[in-house]
C-alpha positions as CSV (number, residue, x, y, z in Angstrom):
1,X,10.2,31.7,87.7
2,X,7.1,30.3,87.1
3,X,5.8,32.6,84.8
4,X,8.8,33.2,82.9
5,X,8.1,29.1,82.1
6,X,4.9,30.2,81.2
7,X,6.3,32.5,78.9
8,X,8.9,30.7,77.1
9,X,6.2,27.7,76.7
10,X,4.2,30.0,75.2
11,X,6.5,31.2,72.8
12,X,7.6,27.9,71.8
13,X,3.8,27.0,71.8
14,X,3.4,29.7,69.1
15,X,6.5,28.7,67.1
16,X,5.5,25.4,67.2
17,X,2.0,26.3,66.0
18,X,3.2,29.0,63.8
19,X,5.5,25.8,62.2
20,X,2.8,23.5,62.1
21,X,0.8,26.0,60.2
22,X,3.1,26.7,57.8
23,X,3.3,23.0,57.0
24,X,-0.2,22.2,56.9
25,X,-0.3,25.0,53.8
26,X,2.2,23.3,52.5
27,X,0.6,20.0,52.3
28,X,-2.6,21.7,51.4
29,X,-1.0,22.8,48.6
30,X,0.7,19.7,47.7
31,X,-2.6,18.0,47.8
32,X,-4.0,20.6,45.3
33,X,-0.7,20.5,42.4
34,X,-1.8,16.4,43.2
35,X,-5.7,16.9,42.5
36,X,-5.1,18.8,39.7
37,X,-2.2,16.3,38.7
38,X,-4.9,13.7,38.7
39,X,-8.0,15.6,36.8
40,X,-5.0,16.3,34.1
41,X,-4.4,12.6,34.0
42,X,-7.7,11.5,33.9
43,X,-8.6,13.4,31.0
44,X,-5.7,11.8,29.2
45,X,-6.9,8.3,30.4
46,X,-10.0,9.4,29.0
47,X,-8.4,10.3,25.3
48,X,-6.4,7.2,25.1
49,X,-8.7,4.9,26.3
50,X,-10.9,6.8,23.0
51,X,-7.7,6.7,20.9
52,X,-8.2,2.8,22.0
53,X,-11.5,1.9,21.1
54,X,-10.9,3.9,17.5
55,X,-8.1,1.8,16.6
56,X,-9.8,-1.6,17.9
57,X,-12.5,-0.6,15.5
58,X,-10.3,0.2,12.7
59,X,-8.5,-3.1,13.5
60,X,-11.7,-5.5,13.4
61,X,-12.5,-4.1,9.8
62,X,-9.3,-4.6,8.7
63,X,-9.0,-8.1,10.4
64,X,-12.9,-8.8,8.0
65,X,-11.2,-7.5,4.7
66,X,-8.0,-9.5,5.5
67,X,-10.5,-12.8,5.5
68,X,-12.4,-11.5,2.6
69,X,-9.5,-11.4,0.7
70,X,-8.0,-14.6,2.4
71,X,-11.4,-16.2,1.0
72,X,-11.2,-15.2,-2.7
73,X,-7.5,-16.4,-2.8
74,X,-8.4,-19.3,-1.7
75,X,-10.8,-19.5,-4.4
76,X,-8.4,-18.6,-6.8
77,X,-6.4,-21.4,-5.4
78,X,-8.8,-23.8,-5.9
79,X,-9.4,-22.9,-9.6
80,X,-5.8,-22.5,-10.8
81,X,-5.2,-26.0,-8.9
82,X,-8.3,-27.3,-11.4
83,X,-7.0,-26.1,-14.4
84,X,-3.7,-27.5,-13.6
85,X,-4.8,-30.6,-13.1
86,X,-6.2,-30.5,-16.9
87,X,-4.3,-32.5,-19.2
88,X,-2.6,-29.5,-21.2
89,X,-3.2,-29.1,-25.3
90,X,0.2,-29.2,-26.9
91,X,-1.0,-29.6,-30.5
92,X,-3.8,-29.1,-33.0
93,X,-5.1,-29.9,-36.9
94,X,-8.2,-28.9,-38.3
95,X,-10.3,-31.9,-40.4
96,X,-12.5,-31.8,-43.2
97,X,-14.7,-34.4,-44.8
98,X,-17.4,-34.3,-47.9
99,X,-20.3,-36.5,-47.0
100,X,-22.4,-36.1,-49.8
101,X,-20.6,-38.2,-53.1
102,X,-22.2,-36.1,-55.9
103,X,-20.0,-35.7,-59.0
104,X,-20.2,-32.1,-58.2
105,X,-18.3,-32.4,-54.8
106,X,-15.5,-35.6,-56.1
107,X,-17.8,-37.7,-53.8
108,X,-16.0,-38.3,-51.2
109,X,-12.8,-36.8,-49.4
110,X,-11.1,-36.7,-46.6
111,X,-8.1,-35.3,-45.2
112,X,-6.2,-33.5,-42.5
113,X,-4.4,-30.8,-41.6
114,X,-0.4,-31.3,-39.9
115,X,-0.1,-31.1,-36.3
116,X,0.5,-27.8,-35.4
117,X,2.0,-26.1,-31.9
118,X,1.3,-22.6,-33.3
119,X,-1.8,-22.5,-35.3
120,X,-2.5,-20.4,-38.5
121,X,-4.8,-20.4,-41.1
122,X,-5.3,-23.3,-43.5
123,X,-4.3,-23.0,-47.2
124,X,-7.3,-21.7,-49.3
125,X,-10.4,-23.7,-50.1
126,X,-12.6,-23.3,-53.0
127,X,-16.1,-24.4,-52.7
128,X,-16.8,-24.6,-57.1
129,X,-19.9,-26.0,-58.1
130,X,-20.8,-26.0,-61.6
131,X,-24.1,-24.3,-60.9
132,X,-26.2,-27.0,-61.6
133,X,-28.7,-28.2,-58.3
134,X,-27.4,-30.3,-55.7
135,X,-24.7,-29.1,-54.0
136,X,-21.6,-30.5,-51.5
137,X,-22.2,-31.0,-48.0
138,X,-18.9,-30.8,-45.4
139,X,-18.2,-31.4,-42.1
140,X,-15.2,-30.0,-40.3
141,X,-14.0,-31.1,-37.2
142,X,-10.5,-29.5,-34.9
143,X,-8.8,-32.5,-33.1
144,X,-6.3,-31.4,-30.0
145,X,-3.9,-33.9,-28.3
């Protein structure tokens, strides 16, 4: 009887063995689908960590023309905020005066244009000395309120 033990506890020593075999190549090749799981992953670490540094790059330039721009509207700002704060001309009328009272030149005039909101050109003027020396001297002046 004793070696009939033997024998059955050797069979079921192989079986066992046989078992444990079967799932050590098993888990051996679990381990290798997860290693090469892993090197898979890694590489696409790898490219999105690239794909992340690209786009922080991208982002910091566009973040320097966003202030760039931020600056010159500011600027613009500034300057439409001084010329707003200009008093604003509503009308004009263009003057004219003779300063030199020959009798060539009717000695001395003065006048004025209207007040205009849409300026034009002023009626003709005819400068007609009689061709003798001397001559009329004018001063013109534009007045704005």
């Amino acid at each position: 009887m004793c070696v009939v033990c033997e024998v059955r506890a050797t069979e079921r020593l192989q079986q066992s063995s046989a078992t444990c075999r079967q799932q050590i190549e098993s888990l051996e090749s679990q381990v290798e689908t997860a290693k090469s799981q892993i090197s898979s992953m890694s590489s696409g670490f790898d490219n999105i960590e690239s794909r992340i540094q690209t786009t922080t790059s991208h982002l910091t330039a566009v973040s320097s023309r966003i202030n760039a721009v931020e600056s010159q509207v500011q600027a613009v700002q500034s300057q439409i905020t001084a010329v707003s704060s200009r008093p604003s001309v509503t009308r004009c009328r263009l003057c004219f005066r003779e300063i030199e009272g020959t009798s060539q030149c009717q000695r001395s005039r003065n006048a004025c244009s209207g007040w205009s909101t849409s300026p034009s050109w002023t009626s003709p003027f005819r400068d007609d000395t009689d061709g003798r020396g001397g001559g009329c001297t004018y001063q013109w002046r534009l007045e704005c309120a």
